[in-house]
N, C-alpha and C positions, 0 to 999 in steps of 0.2 A: 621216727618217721611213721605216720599212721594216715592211711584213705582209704577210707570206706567204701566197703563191697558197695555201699549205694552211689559211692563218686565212678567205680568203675562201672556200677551196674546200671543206667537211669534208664527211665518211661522216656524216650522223645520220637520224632520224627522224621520220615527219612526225607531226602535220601543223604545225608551228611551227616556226622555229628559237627566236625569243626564248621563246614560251611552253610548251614542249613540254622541246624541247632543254636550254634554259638554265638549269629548275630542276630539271632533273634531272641538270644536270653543276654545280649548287649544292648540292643534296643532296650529292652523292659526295664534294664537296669539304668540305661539314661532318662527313660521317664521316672525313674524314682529317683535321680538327683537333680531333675528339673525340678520335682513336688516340695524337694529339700532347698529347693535354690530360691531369694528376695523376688528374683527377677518376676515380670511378666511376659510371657512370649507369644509370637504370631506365628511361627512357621517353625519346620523343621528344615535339616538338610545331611544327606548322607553320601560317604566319599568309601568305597570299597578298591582295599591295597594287597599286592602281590597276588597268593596264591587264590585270593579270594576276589580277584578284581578277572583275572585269568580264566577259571572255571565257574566264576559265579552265577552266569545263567544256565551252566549245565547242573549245577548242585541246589539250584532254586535259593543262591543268596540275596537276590533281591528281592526277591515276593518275603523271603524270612525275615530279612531287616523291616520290610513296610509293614509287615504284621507284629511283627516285634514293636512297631511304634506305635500301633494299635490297639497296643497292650494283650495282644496274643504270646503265649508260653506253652513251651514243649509240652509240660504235663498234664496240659488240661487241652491239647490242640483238636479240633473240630475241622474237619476236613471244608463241611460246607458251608458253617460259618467263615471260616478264612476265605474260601470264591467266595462267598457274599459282600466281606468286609473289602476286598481287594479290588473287587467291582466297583461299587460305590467310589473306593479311592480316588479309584481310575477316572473317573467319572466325573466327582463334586471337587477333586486338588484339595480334598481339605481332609484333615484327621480330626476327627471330634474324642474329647476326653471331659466327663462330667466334670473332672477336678481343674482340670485345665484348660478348657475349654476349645473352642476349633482352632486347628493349627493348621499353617497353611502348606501343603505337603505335595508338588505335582511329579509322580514318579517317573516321568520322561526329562524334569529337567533337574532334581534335588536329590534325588540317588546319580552319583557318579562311579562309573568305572576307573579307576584310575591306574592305566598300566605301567606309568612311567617311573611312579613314585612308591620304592618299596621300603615301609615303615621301619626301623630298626630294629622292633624288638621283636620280631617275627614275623613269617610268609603272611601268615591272616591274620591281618592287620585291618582295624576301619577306625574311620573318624565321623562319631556324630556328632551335629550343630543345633542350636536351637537359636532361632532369630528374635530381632525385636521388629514392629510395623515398617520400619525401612530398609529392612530385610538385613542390616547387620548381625554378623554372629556373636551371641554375649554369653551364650554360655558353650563348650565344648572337653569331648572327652576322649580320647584315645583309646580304644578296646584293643585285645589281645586276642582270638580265639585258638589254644592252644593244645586243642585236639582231644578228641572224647566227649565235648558238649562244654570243658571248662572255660571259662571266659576270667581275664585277667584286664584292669584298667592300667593303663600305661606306668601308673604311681606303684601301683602292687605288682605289678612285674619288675619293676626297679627295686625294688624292697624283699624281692625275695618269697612275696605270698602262694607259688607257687608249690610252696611247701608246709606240712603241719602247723597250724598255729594256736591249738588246741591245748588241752590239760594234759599231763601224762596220758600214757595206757602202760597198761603192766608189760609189753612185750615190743617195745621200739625199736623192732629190726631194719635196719637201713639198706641190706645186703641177705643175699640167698645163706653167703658163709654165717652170717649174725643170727640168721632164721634156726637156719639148721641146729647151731650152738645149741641155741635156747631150749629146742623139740626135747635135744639131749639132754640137756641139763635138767631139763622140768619132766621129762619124761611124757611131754605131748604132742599129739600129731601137729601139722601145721597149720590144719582146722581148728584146733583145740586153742593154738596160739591168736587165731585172728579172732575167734568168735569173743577169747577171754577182752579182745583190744575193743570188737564192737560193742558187748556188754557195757562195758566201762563209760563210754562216750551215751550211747541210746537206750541199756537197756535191753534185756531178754526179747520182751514183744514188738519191739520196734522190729529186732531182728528177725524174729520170728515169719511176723506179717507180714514184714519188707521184700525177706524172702521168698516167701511164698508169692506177693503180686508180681514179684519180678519173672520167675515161672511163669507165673500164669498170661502174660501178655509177650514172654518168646516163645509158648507153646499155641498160645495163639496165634501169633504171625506164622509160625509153623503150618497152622491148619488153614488160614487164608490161603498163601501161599499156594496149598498143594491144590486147593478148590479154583482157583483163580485161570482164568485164561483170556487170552487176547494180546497185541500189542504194546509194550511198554513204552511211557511217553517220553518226550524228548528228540525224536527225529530218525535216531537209528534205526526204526521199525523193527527193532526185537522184539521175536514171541518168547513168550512166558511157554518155558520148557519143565516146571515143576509139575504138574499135572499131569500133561501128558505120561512121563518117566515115571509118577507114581504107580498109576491108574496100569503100566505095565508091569510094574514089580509087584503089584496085590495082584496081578494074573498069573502071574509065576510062582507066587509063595509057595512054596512046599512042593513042588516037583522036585522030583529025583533029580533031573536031568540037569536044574539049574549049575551054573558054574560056582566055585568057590567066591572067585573074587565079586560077583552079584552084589555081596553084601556092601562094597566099596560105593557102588548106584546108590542105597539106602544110605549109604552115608551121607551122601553130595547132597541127593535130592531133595534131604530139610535143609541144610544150607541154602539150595536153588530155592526155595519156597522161600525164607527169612529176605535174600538176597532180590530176590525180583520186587517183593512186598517192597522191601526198604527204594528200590530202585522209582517205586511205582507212587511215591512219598507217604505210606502207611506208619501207623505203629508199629516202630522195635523199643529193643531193648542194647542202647550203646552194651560193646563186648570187644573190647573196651572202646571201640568209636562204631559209628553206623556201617563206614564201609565193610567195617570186618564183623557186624551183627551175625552174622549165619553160622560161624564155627562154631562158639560155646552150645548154644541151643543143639545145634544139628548131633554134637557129640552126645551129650547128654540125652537124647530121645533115642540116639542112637542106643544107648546104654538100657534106656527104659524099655525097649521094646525089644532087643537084640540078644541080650546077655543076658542069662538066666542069671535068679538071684537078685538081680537091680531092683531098688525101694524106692518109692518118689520119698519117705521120709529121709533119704540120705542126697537129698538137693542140697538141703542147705550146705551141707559140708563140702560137695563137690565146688558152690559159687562161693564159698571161705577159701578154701585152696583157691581157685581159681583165681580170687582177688588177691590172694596175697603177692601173687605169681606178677600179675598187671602190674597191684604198688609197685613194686621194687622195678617192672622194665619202668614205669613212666618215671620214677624218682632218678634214675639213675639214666635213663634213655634219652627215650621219647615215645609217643602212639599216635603221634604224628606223621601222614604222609605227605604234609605238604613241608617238615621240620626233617624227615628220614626216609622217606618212600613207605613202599607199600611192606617195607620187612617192618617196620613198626607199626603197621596196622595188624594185617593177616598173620603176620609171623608173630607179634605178641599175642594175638586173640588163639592161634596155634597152642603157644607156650601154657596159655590159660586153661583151655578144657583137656591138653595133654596131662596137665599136673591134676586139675580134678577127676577125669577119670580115672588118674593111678592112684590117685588119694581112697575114691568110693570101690575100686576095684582091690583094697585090702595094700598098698603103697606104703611103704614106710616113707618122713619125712627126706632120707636119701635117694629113694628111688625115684619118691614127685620130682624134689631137686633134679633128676637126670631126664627123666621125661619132658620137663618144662624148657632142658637145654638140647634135647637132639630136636625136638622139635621148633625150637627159634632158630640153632643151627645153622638148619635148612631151610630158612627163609632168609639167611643174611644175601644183603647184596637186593635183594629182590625191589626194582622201580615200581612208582606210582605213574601212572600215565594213561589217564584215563579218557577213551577214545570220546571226542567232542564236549569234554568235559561232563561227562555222565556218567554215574556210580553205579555202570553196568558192564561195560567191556574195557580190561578183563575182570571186571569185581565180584561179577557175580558167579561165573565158573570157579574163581580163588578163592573164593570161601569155601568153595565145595573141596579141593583141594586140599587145603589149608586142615579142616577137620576131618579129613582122610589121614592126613600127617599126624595130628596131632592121637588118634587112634592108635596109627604106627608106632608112636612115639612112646607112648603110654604100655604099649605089648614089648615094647623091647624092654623097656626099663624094669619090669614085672621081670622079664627073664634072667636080670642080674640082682647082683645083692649094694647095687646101688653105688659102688665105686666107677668113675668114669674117668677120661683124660681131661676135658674141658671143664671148668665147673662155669655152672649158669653166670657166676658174678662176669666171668670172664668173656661169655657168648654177650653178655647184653651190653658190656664195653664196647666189646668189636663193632655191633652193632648201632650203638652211640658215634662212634669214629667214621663208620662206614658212611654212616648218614651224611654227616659231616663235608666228608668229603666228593659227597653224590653232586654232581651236576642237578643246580636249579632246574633244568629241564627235566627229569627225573623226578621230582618231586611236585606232584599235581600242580602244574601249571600247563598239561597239555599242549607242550610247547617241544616231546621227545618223545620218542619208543614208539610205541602202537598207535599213540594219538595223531602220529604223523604220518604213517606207512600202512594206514589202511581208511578205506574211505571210510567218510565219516556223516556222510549224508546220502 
């Protein structure tokens, strides 16, 4: 089994990855089997299912689908080229594409919500259509979007594509227990082990570089974030609390008098900064999906600035652990909240920066292993339910949370020699089961929990 720190790590936009992200990298991809198809066509049409038909005007699935059909993509997204394009939409009912010329698209009547009808092969589910002049459907595709920005076609979801389908790698661990073997056997960290897998596939500088942009745009959201102020959109009139709570903790620095747990605020508050950004539909960096953006980054700066001794040349190793941690919940799991709640978002993107900063803080491959599972843990059980279907309450305080834990998690497991009772393979079971067994309303359909027991406008 092998997925690359770049499938867990990607450039996209918030505030979703499955809902945001994943139909608008479903769009782009049906216009490239339009480009591939005899046909000629006049119009589009789009049908959005379950958890995505549910919260999709709070996660902005329907402005991503029309821009997806636009031929707008996460990695290259333009905040105001997209109002521009979605203007005009709105406006002229038509999508113009040079290769394909104007398609007939009006998004009050050819994007449908569809609440009634939940797709089989998972919560986020869509169907696009492409018409001919009498507005018949002749060509159509069934997407999957199955959390983190990955998008699966109905055919490749039955097929199993969900999984490696690639050339070997020297170290195909399926499992924490197969992980750890390996570290022993070869006598390398579990850095050591993913970087040998990424080499393999891309290449030293792919890595290298990849690594590097990927820092450099959640350290950026980091600094948006804490500069930023005013009302978050969407309706719930939340203020953007990362500034302020900064702008107080660089007044306090180095007084005697601060309290110990102080440091706990510095932790949250790059989370709060990632988490309002993402909220506010900026550039993140999925970790392992947008809602839980804020943990990996916020630990990690935390690390940069906090704990003496921390090298920004030991990133890379922290986001190799990190991802080895993700593979194995999403292979074996899910980092899905709308497939498992919100313990497969925050509680894997937890697990993730727990094991990297036990890994850059001197960690043996036993002790990451322990860290990655006290910190999943205690997040099992934990609901998605996200108030008005918006990737803000409670998202963005649980990030902050989430990589306070995952600190925690990381300092306890330093303090043993890495034997525990649970082993991770076991925690991310449970958590597989749990999910499982969670009440649909529980899982981002805003239809349970908070999204119902507190106003919402």
């Amino acid at each position: 089994m092998f997925l690359s720190v770049f499938d867990m790590f990607k450039v996209g936009v918030g505030p979703s990855s499955s809902h945001t992200m994943g139909p608008m990298v479903a769009a782009a991809r049906f216009l490239d089997l339009m480009r591939a198809s005899p046909f000629e066509f006049s119009g589009l049409r789009a049908s959005l299912h379950g958890s995505l038909a549910f919260t999709g005007v709070g996660h902005a699935s329907d402005r991503a689908t029309i821009l997806g059909l636009a031929g707008v993509v996460p990695e290259t997204y333009d905040a105001d080229k997209a109002e521009t394009a979605l203007a005009a939409i709105s406006a002229d009912k038509v999508i113009h594409h040079d290769d394909l010329g104007d398609l007939r698209f009006d998004p009050k009547h050819d994007l449908i919500f569809d609440y009634d009808q939940t797709l089989p092969g998972h919560a986020n589910g869509m169907i696009l259509m492409a018409t001919d002049p009498q507005g018949d459907v002749i060509l159509q595709q069934v997407y999957y979007s199955i959390g983190g920005g990955f998008v699966l076609s109905e055919e490749e979801l039955a097929e199993g594509r969900d999984t490696d389908q690639g050339p070997p790698v020297p170290y195909p661990f399926k499992s924490a227990l197969e992980m750890l073997e390996m570290a022993r056997a070869r006598g390398k960290s579990i850095a050591e082990l993913k970087r040998a897998n990424e080499v393999s596939r891309g290449g030293p500088e792919r890595l290298s570089s990849g690594s590097a942009r990927i820092w450099e745009v959640m350290n950026a959201c980091i600094e948006r974030g804490l500069a930023a102020r005013g009302i978050l959109p969407g309706g719930l009139n939340l203020k953007r609390r990362a500034h302020d709570i900064h702008v107080a903790l660089q007044a306090e620095y180095g007084m005697n008098l601060t309290a110990p747990h102080t440091i706990n605020d510095w932790i949250a508050v790059y989370a709060l900064a990632v988490n309002e950004e993402n909220a506010a539909g900026g550039q993140v960096v999925t970790a392992p999906t947008n809602g839980a953006a804020g943990v990996v980054p916020a630990v990690i700066r935390y690390w940069l600035d906090h704990v003496p001794g921390a090298s920004a040349a030991r990133i890379e190793e922290f986001l190799l652990t990190a991802a080895a941690i993700g593979g194995l919940v999403k292979y074996n799991a899910s980092i899905s909240g709308a497939e498992a709640g919100c313990q497969a978002e925050v509680g894997s993107a937890a697990a993730m920066a727990a094991a990297g900063l036990c890994a850059v803080m001197g960690g043996t491959p036993a002790q990451i292993e322990n860290a990655a599972e006290i910190a999943l843990e205690h997040h099992l059980g934990m609901t998605c339910d996200p108030v008005k279907g918006l990737v803000q309450v409670p998202c963005i305080e649980r990030n902050g949370l989430g990589a306070i834990k995952a600190v925690s998690a990381a300092s306890l497991a330093l303090r043993g020699d890495g034997s525990h009772f649970v082993p991770l393979d076991a925690c991310i079971e449970t958590m597989r089961q749990t999910g499982e067994d969670m009440s649909e309303k529980y899982k981002e359909t805003s239809l349970g929990g908070l999204a119902v027991n507190v106003p919402n406008c």
